[in-house]
C-alpha positions in Angstrom: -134.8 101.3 -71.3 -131.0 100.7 -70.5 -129.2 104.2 -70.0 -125.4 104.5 -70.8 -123.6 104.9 -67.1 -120.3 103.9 -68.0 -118.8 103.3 -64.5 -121.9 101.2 -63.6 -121.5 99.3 -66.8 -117.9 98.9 -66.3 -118.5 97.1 -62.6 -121.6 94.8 -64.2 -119.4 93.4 -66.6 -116.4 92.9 -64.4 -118.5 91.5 -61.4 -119.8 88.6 -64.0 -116.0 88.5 -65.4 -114.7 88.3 -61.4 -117.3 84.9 -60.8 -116.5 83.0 -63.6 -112.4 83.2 -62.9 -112.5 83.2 -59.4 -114.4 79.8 -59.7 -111.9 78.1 -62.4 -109.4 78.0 -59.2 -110.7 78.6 -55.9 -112.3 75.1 -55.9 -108.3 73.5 -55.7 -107.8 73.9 -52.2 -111.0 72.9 -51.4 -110.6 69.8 -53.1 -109.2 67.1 -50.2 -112.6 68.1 -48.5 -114.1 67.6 -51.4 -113.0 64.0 -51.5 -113.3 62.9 -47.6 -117.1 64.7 -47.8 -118.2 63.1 -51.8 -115.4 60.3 -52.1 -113.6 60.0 -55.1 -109.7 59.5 -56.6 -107.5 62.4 -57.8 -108.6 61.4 -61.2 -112.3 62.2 -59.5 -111.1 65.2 -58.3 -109.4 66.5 -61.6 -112.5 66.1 -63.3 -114.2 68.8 -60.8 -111.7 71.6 -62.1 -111.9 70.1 -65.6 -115.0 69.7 -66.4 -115.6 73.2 -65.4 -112.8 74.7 -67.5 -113.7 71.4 -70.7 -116.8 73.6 -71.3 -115.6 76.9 -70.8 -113.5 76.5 -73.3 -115.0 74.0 -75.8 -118.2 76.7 -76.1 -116.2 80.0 -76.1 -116.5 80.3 -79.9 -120.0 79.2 -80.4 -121.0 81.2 -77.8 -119.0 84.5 -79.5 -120.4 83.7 -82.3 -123.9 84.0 -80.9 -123.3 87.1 -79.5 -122.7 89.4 -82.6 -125.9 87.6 -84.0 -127.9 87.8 -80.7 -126.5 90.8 -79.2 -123.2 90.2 -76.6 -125.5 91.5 -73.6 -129.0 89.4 -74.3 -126.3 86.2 -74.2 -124.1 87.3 -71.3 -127.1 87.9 -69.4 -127.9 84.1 -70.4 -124.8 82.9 -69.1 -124.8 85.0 -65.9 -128.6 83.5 -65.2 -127.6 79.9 -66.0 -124.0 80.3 -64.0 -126.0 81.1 -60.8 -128.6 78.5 -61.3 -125.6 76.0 -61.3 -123.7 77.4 -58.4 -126.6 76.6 -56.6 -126.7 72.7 -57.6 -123.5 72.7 -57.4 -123.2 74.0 -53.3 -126.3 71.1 -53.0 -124.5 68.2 -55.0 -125.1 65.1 -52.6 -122.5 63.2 -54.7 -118.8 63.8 -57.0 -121.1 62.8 -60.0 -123.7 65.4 -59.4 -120.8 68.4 -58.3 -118.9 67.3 -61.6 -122.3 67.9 -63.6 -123.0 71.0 -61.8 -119.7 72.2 -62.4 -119.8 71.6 -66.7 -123.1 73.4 -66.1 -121.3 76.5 -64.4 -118.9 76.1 -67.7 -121.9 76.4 -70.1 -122.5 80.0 -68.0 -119.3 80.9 -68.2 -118.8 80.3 -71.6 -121.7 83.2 -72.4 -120.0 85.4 -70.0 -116.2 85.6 -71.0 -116.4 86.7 -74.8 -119.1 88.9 -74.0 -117.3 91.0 -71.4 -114.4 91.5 -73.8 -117.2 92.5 -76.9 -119.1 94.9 -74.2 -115.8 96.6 -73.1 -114.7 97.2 -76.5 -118.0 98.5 -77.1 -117.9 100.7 -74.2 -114.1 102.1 -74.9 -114.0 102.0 -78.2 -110.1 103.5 -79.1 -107.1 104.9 -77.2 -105.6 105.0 -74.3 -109.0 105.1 -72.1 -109.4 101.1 -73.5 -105.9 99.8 -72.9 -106.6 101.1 -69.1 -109.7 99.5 -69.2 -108.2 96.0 -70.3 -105.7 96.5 -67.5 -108.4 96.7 -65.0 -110.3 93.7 -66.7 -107.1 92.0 -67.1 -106.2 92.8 -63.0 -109.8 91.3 -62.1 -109.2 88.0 -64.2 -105.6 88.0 -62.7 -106.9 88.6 -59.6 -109.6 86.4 -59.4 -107.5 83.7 -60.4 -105.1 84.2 -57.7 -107.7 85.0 -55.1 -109.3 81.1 -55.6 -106.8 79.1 -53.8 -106.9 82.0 -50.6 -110.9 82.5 -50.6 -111.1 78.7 -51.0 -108.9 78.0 -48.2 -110.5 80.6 -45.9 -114.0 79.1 -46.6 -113.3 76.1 -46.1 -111.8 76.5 -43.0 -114.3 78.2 -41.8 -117.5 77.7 -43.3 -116.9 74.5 -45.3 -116.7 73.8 -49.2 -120.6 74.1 -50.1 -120.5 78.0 -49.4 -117.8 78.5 -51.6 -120.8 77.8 -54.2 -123.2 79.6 -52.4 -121.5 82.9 -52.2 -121.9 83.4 -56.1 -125.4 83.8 -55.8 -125.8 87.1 -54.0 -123.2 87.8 -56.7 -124.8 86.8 -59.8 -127.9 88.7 -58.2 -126.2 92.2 -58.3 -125.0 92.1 -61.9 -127.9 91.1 -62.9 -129.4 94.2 -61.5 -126.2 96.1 -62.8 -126.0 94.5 -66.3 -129.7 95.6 -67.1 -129.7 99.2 -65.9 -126.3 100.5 -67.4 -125.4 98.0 -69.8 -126.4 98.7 -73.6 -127.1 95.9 -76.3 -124.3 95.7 -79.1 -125.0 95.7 -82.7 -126.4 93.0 -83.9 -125.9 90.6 -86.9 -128.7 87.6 -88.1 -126.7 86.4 -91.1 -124.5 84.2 -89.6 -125.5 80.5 -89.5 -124.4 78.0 -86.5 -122.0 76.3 -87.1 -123.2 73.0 -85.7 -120.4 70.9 -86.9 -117.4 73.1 -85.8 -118.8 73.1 -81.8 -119.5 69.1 -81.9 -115.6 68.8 -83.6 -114.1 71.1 -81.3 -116.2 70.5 -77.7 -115.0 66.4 -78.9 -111.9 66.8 -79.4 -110.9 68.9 -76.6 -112.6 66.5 -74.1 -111.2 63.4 -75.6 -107.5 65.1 -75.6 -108.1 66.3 -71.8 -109.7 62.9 -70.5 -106.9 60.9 -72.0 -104.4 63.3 -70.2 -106.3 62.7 -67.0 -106.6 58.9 -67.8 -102.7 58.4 -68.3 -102.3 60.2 -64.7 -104.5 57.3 -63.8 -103.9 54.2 -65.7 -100.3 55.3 -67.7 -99.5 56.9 -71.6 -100.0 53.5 -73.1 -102.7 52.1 -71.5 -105.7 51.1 -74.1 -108.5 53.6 -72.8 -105.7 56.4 -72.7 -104.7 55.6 -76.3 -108.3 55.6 -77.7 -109.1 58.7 -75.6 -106.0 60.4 -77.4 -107.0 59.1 -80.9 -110.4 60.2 -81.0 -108.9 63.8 -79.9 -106.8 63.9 -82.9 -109.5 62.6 -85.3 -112.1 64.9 -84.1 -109.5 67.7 -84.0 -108.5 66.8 -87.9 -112.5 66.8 -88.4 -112.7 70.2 -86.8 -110.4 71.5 -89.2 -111.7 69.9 -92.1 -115.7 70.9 -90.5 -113.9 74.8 -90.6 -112.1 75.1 -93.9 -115.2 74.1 -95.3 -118.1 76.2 -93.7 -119.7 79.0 -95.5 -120.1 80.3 -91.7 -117.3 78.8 -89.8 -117.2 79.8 -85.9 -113.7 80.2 -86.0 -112.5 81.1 -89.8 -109.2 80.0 -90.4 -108.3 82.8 -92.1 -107.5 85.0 -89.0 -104.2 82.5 -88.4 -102.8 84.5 -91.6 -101.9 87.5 -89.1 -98.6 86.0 -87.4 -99.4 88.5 -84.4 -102.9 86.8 -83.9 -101.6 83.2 -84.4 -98.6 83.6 -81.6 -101.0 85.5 -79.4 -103.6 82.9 -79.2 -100.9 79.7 -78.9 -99.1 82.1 -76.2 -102.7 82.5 -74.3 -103.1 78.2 -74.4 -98.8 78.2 -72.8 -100.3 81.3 -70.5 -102.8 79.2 -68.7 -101.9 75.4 -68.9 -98.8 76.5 -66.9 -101.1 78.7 -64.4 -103.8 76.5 -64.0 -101.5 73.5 -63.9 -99.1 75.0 -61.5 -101.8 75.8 -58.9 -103.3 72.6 -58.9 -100.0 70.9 -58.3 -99.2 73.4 -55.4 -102.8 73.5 -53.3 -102.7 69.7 -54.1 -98.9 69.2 -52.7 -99.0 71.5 -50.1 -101.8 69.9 -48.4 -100.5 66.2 -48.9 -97.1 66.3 -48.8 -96.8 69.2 -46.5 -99.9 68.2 -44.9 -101.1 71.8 -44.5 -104.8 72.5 -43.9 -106.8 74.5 -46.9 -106.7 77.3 -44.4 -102.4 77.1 -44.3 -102.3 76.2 -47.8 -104.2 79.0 -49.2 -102.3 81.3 -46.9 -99.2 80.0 -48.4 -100.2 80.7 -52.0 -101.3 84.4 -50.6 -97.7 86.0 -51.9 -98.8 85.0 -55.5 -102.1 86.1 -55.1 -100.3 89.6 -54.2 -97.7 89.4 -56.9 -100.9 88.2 -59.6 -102.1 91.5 -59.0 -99.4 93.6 -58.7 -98.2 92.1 -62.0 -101.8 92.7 -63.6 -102.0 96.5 -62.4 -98.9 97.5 -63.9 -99.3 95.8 -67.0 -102.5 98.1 -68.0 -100.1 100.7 -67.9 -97.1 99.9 -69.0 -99.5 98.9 -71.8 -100.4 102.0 -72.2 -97.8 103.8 -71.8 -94.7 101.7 -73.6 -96.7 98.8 -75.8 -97.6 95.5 -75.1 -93.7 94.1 -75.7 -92.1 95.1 -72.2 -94.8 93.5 -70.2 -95.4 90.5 -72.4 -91.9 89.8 -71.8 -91.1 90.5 -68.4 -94.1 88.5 -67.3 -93.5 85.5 -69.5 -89.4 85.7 -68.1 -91.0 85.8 -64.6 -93.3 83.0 -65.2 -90.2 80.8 -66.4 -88.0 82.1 -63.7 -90.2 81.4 -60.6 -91.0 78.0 -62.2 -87.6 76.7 -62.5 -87.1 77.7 -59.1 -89.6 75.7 -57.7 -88.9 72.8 -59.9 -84.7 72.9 -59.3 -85.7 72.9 -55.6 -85.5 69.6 -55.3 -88.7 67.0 -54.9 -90.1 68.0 -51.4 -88.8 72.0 -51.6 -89.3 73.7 -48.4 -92.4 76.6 -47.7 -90.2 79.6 -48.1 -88.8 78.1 -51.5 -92.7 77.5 -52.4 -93.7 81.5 -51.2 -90.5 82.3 -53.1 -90.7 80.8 -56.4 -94.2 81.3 -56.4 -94.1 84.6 -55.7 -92.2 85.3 -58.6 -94.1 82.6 -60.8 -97.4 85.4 -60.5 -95.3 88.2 -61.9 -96.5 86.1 -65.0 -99.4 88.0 -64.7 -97.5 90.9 -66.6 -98.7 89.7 -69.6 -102.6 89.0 -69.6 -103.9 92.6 -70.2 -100.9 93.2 -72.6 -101.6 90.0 -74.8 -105.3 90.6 -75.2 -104.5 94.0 -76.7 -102.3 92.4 -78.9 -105.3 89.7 -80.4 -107.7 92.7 -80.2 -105.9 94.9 -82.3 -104.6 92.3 -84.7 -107.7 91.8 -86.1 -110.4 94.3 -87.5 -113.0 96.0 -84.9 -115.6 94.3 -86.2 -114.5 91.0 -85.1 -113.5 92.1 -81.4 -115.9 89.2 -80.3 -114.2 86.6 -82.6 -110.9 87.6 -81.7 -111.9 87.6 -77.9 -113.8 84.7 -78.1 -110.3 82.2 -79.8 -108.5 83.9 -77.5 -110.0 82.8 -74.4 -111.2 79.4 -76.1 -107.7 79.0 -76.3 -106.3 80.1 -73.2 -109.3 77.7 -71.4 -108.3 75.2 -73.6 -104.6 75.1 -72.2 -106.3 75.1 -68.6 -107.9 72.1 -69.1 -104.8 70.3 -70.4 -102.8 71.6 -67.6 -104.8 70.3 -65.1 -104.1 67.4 -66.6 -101.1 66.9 -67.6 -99.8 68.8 -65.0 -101.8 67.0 -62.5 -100.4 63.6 -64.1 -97.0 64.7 -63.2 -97.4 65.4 -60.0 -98.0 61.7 -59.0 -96.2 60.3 -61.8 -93.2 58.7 -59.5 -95.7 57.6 -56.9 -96.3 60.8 -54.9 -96.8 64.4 -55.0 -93.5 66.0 -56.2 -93.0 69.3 -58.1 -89.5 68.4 -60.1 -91.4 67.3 -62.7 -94.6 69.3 -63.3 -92.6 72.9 -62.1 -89.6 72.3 -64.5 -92.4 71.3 -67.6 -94.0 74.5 -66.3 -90.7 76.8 -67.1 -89.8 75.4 -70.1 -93.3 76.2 -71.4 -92.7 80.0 -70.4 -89.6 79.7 -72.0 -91.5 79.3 -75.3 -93.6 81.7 -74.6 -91.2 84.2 -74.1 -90.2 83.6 -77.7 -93.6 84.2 -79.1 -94.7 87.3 -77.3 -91.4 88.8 -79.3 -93.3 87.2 -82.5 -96.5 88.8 -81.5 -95.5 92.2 -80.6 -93.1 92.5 -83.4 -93.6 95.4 -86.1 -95.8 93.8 -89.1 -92.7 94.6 -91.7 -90.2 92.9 -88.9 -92.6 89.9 -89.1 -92.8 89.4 -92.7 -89.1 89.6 -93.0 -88.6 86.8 -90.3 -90.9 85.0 -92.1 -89.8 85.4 -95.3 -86.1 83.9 -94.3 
């Protein structure tokens, strides 16, 4: 019988929350050890971050879904179990095929954990200010763990080499466990929902097609013919997931929730939020170590100062939250975000390592705005449909994590060599616009309907 200990519950779903982001980055730094150990091309070497974050994100919504028919704590205990498992292939993988299947594995786990821990929070602070502190911890964690990748990873591999990086998540995933099934109570649950079979193929198809023919024009360029088809069938199976949606009797992600502006901006601000983070990080473990020729170790200790800043950022945001709204932080983080990019990407091709500490520095002040923005698509939609809005959300913001590894990855070797004019600049503009829709999202409903209605 699972007893209510709200601090213990807190920490189980956390801990599972802390694994699933700290392994969507620390892997970056580790990956030119990666390659001299397995072998493989950058493109390779994308496909290890990707095909983590591809099914993270492409199974966010079924997986949501499953939880307010299955109960959010019998599926993230599912997840947690089969994230483990994987961690474990993955820190045995004898070759890049194997570790790249282990790591969409991992993905599948993670994609049971991340909704869940948002529905299980709300559960367990239901109203008030007692949840919007809550979601600044959760949010400082995510940022945090985030942050903490490139620094653990270089640390580990310095010292222990890449496999352990892997390994450490089991003694991890162990503990919640424990945790999750002593303090953790089952939500409500609901058995009238069908799957919505059609919406995940669509969706987990289109997404992959779109991100591989990202990857691919890194590789081969935008027009060759396996780039092209890659980007067609993306489209097309995007159209079909649509079509699959508009027409369900059940639909995983009912298009009806776009109608609130403040949910709509939210979620395309959470896809800007993390193709510019996970893009940017890439690009900077990746040129730091071969253009700077730093070892994981130096590179990770490099990136430290953002990891700081990440968490700082994150902190204050529950409160100012709080405290203020979620408008002051949303926009001070996304203004950070843009300022530290441009910084970097202004600095010329090669900039030096106090310009990269710098700019990035003040590129993880971006960090302002996670906890703030997933009050905002929580409480733009009813309570009951906490795990819905959680779960498009973070499909969303997983989604443009995927395609920044991609495209921002592209960039960085687009004129022969790593460089970060071209992916740093794309990586302020983007904050730029998404400045402009956090003042959509946090805008009074009557402000919104007049904007809309000129």
């Amino acid at each position: 019988m699972v007893t209510t200990k709200p601090k213990m519950a807190f920490i189980a779903i956390c801990m599972g929350f802390l694994l699933i982001q700290l392994d969507a980055t620390i892997v970056n730094v580790a990956l030119p050890a990666i390659g001299q150990d397995l072998g493989g091309t950058l493109t390779g070497l994308q496909w290890i971050v990707d095909s983590y974050t591809l099914a993270l994100a492409g199974l966010l919504l079924t997986t949501g879904s499953l939880a307010d028919q299955w109960g959010a704590r019998r599926i993230y205990l599912a997840g947690l179990l089969l994230f483990t498992i994987a961690s474990a292939t993955c820190a045995a993988a004898p070759t890049l095929g194997v570790l790249v299947a282990a790591r969409a594995v991992q993905g599948i786990g993670a994609a049971a954990l991340l909704p869940c821990s948002l529905t299980l929070l709300a559960r367990l602070y239901p109203t008030g200010r007692e949840r919007a502190r809550a979601l600044g911890v959760w949010g400082l964690i995510a940022s945090l763990g985030l942050a903490a990748g490139p620094v653990l990873g270089g640390l580990t591999v310095a010292f222990a080499g890449w496999r352990i990086i892997f390994l450490a998540n089991l003694p991890i995933g162990a503990l919640t466990v424990v945790l999750l099934l002593r303090a953790v109570p089952e939500t409500s649950l609901t058995h009238t929902r069908k799957f919505d079979v059609a919406g995940m193929i669509t969706g987990v198809v289109g997404l992959t097609a779109a991100t591989a023919g990202c990857i691919e024009a890194g590789h081969s360029g935008w027009l060759s013919p396996l780039t092209l088809v890659l980007l067609a069938v993306g489209a097309v199976a995007a159209g079909a997931f649509g079509w699959a949606e508009s027409r369900s009797a059940a639909p995983m992600m009912p298009l009806s929730i776009f109608r609130s502006a403040a949910f709509s901006a939210t979620v395309l601000l959470g896809l800007l939020f993390n193709l510019c983070l996970y893009g940017a990080l890439l690009c900077l473990s990746l040129f730091l170590q071969q253009s700077h020729h730093l070892t994981a170790l130096a590179a990770g200790g490099t990136l430290f100062p953002l990891t700081v800043m990440i968490g700082v950022g994150a902190t204050a945001s529950g409160r100012l939250t709080a405290r203020f709204g979620p408008r002051p932080p949303m926009l001070a983080g996304m203004t950070c975000g843009a300022i530290g990019a441009l910084m970097l990407g202004f600095a010329g091709p090669h900039p030096s390592i106090a310009v990269i500490i710098t700019g990035s520095a003040v590129l993880g002040l971006c960090s302002l705005t996670m906890p703030a923005m997933t009050s905002v698509a929580l409480g733009a939609l009813d309570a009951d449909r906490a795990g819905l809005a959680s779960g498009v959300l973070n499909a969303a913001r997983q989604a443009g994590g995927a395609l920044g590894v991609a495209l921002l990855g592209s960039l960085l070797v687009a004129t022969g060599g790593p460089a970060l004019t071209a992916p740093l600049i794309a990586v302020g503009g983007a904050y730029v616009l998404a400045t402009a829709l956090a003042w959509l999202a946090t805008k009074p409903a009557h402000e919104r309907t007049l904007t809309m209605a000129k």
